[in-house]
N, C-alpha and C positions, 0 to 999 in steps of 0.2 A: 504494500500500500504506500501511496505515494505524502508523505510529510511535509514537501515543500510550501513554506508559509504565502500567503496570500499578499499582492502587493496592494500599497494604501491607494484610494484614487480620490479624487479632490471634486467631490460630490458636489454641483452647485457652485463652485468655483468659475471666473472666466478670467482665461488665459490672455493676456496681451499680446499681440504680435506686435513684432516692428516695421512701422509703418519708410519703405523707403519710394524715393523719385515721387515725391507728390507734386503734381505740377501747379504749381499757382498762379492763376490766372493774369495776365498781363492786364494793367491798366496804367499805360502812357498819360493818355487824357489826361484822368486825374491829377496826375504827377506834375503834368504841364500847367493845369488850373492852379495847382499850389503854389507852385514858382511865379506863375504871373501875378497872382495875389500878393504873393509877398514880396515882389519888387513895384507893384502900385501901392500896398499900403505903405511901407517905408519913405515914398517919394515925398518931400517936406522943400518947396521950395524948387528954384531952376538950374541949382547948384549939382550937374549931372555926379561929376566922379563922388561929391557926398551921400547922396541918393542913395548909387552904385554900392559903394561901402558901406550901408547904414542894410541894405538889402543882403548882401553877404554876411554881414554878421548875424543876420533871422535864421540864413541858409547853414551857419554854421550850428546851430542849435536844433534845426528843425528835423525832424522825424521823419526824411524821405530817403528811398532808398535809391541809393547816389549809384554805387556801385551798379542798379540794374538799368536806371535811367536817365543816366549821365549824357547819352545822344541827345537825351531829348531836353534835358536842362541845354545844354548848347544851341540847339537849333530853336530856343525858346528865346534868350538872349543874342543872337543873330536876326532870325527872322519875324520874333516875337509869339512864334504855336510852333505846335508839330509841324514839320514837313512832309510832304507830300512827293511822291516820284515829279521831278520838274523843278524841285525848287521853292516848288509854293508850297503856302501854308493851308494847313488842313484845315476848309473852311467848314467847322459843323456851329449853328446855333448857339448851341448850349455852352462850347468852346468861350475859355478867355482868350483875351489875345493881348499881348503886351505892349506902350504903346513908344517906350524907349528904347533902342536895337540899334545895332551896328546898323541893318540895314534903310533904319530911316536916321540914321546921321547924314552930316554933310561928307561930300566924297573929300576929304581933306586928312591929315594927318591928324591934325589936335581934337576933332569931334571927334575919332573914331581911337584913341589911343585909349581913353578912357575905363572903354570895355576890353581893351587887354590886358590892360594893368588888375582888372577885376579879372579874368579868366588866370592869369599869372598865382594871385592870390586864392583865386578857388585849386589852384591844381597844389599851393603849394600847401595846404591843409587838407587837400586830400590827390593826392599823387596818380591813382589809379585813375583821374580822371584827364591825363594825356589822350589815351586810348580813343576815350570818347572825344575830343576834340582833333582828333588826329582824323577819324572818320566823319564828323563832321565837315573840316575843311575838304576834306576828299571828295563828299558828296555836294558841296559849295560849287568847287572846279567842275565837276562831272555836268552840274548842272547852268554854263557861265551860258549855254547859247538860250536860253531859254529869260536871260535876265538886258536889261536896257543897258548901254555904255556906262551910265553913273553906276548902278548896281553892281556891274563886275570891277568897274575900278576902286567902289567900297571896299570888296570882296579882296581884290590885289593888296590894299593899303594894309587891311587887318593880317594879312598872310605876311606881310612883307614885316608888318613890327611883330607877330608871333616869335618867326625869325629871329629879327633884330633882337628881341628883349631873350630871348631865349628860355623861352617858356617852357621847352622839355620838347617839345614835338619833333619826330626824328624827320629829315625833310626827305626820304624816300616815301616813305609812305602817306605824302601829299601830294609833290608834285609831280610824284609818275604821274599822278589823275590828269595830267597836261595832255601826254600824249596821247590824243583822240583824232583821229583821221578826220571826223567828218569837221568836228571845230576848227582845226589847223586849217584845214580846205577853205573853211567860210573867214580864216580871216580873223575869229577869234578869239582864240590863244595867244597869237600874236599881240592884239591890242591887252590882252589881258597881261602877259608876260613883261611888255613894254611900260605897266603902268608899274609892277611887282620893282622891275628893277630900278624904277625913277623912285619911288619912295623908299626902297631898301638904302641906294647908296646915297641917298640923302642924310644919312646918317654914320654909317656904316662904308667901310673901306673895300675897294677893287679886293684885296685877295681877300677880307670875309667871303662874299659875294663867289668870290671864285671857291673856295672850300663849301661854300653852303652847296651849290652846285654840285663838286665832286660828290658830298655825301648821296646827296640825290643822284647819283648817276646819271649826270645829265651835262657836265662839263663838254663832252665832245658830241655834243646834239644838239649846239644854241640856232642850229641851218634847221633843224628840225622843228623847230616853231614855226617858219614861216609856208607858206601856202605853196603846192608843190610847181607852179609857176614862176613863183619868186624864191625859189630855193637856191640862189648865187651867193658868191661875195659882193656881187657891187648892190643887189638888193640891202641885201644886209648893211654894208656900211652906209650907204644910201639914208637907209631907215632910222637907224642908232645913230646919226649923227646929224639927222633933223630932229631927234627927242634931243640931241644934247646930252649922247651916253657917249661921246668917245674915249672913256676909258672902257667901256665894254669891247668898242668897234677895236682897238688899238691890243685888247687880249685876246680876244678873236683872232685879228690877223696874227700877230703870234703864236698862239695855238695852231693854227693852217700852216703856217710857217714851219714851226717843226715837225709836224707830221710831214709836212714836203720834203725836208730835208732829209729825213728816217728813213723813204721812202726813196730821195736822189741816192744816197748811202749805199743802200741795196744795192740797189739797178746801175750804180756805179762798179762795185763792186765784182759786180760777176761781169762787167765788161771787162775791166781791168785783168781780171784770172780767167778769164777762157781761154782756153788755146785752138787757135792765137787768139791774143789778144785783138781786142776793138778798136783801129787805128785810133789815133789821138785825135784825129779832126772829128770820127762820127762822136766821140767820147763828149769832143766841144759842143757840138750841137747840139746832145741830151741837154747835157747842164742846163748853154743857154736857154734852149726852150724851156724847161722846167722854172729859171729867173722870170723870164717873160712872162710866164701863163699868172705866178705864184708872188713875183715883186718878190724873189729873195734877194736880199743881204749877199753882197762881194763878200763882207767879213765872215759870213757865214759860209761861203761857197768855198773859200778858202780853206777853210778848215776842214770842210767836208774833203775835199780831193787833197789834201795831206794826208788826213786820219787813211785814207783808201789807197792814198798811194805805198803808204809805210806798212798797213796793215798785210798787205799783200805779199811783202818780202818774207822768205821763210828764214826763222831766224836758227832754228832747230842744227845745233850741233856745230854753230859758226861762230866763229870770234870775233874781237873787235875789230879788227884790221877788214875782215870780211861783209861784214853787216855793212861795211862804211861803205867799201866797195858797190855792195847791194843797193846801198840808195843812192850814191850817184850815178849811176847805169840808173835806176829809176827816175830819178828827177833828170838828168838828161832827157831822156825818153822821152817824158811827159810835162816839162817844163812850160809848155804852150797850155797846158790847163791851167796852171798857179798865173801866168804873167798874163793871162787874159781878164782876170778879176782883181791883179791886188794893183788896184786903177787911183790909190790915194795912199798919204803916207799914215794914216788912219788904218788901213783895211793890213799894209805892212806889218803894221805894230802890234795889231790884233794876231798877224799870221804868227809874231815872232814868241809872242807870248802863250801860245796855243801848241808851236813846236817844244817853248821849255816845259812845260803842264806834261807832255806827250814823253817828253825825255826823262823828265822827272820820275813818272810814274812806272819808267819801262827799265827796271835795273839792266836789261842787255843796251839801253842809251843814252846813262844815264850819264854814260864820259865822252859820250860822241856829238853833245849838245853844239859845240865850239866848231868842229868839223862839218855839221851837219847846218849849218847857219853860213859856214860858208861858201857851203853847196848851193844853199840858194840865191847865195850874192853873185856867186861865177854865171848861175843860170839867170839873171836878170831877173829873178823872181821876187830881192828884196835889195833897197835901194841905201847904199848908204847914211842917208840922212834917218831912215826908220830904224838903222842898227844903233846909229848913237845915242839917238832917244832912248831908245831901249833902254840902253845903255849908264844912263844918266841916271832917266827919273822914271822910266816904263816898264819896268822889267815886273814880272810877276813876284808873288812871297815865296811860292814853293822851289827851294832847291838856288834862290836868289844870290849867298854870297858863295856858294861851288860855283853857281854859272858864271857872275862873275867875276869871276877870280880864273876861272876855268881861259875865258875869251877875252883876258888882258892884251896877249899876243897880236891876236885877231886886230880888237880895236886900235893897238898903240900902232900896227899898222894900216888901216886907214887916216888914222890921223895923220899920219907922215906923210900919207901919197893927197889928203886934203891939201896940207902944206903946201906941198911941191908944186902943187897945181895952182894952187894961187901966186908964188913966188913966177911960173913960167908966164901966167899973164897980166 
């Protein structure tokens, strides 16, 4: 017979379970009604940033849930309701609607700075709400074709001091929202981008501006603004320098600049080491064409067709007496590249200082500096007047009292045959 005792049961008892993922019902509205409330009741007088701040301090106290409806406190202070796909505000009846907003300020810096300095201070008592203003402005931009020239230039001004003041918002994930095919095509991203950057470096300096960019990955796509008809350089500098951006227009072309150059580099390059080689005259006519099409810099070309003509010499298992060898049989050669651009004692001076940089940095040249300087004096490629400057007051820091100390010999003989030359006439 079986003894095992009886287990106890909880007769009448009820068991709790645990209740998980309960969904709670969204109520924006609401959310958006409290916030309007509480920035009309605070309002005492015309004194906007007092207002602003007297209404932040309610929000800081008040019992809403920030964390769920953070989008919509933003787009309540922007647009004054909830937003709507397009931009607009959710128009229902019963809705409040707020009736001080960035977007019914003036399109100006000083009405519109007010409310950033209030979004700066909301983010910086509660952090997590970057996020939501970070999607906010993204759905701003997404929605610029759908708003009047003053409205997006509103729009431009509050992005550009977000920016400026540096409210936390990371700038990729705003201003990618720019690049939209159909807006770029109509012409307005452009107008919007052009208003961003007149109010940004109104305050704020060219390489900010160029960093804020980088972060956004957008530094080498400022062509990519404009409308695929006017996608040139002379559109571009055309455009930027009737707003009265030409520190824009001026890093621009610099940026196109070196990428041309990075680009000449190449495609020099593998002329230069093909076998055979690409005679020197078709080599000239690259170059030139590429100055032409690009407005590059002599002093820049110089340097390019040095760095390619040296790079090119193999230096693997050769001595000094040899490597020397090596680049005068090179600069012979191709001495009609260098003397075709260094056309001033300016673009010399730069060549000369560009050769010591190159010497310096190359322990197999770094004693051939002296030798190799007067490689290019024999080849017509630098003119005595730009060696003694050098010489004097122009010489690079790196490797300066080796070099010259190194190219006493050198100069104390030009100076001697200066002399002579002046003594025969």
């Amino acid at each position: 017979m079986s003894t095992k005792e009886a287990k106890p049961t909880l007769a009448g008892a009820q068991i709790k379970t645990r209740k998980r993922n309960i969904a709670v019902p969204l109520d924006p509205s609401s959310f958006a009604d409290a916030v309007v409330e509480i920035f009309q009741d605070s309002k005492e007088g015309d004194d906007l940033e007092k207002n602003l701040q007297a209404a932040v301090k309610v929000l800081e106290s008040a019992e809403l849930d920030f964390s769920r409806y953070g989008e919509t406190l933003f787009e309540v202070l922007f647009a004054g309701g909830r937003m709507a796909a397009g931009g607009n505000v959710v128009s229902e009846k019963e809705n409040k609607r707020l009736e001080f907003t960035v977007m019914n300020a003036e399109a100006d810096r000083e009405s519109i700075l007010p409310y950033i300095k209030m979004f700066q201070q909301l983010i910086r008592r509660r952090p997590f709400l970057i996020k939501s203003l970070e999607n906010t402005l993204s759905k701003l931009l997404k929605s610029l074709d759908f708003y009047d020239n003053a409205a997006r230039h509103k729009v431009a001004i509050a992005t550009a001091r977000v920016f400026s003041m540096k409210v936390g918002v990371l700038p990729d994930r705003v201003l990618m929202s720019l690049m939209n095919d159909r807006m770029i095509a109509k012409g307005t991203i452009l107008d919007f981008i052009t208003a961003f950057f007149k109010d940004y470096l109104a305050t704020d300096s060219m390489d900010d501006l160029v960093q804020l960019l980088r972060k956004a990955r957008l530094d080498d796509r400022l062509l990519d603004f404009f409308p695929p008809q006017r996608r040139n350089l002379t559109d571009f500098d055309a455009h930027f320098k009737a707003e009265e951006l030409t520190k824009l227009v001026e890093h621009n072309n610099k940026k196109v600049a070196e990428k041309q150059l990075e680009g000449l580099k190449t495609e020099l390059a593998e002329m230069i080491t093909q076998d055979p080689p690409t005679p020197v005259d078709d080599c000239l006519a690259a170059v030139k064409a590429k100055k032409a099409e690009f407005a590059l810099a002599d002093a820049e070309l110089v340097k390019i067709i040095f760095t390619v003509l040296i790079d090119a010499i193999s230096t693997v298992g050769k001595n000094g007496q040899q490597i020397l060898a090596a680049v005068l049989k090179q600069i012979k050669l191709n001495a009609k590249l260098l003397t075709s651009f260094t056309t001033s004692g300016r673009v010399e001076s730069s060549l000369i200082n560009h050769v010591q940089v190159y010497c310096y940095e190359d322990s197999k040249l770094l004693k051939l500096f002296s030798q190799i300087l007067r490689i290019l004096y024999d080849a017509d490629v630098l003119g005595e007047d730009a060696i003694l400057f050098w010489y004097k007051r122009g010489s690079h820091p790196k490797g300066r009292n080796v070099f010259l100390h190194d190219v006493e010999p050198f100069i104390k003989w030009l100076e001697e045959a200066e002399e002579e030359g002046e003594e025969e006439e």
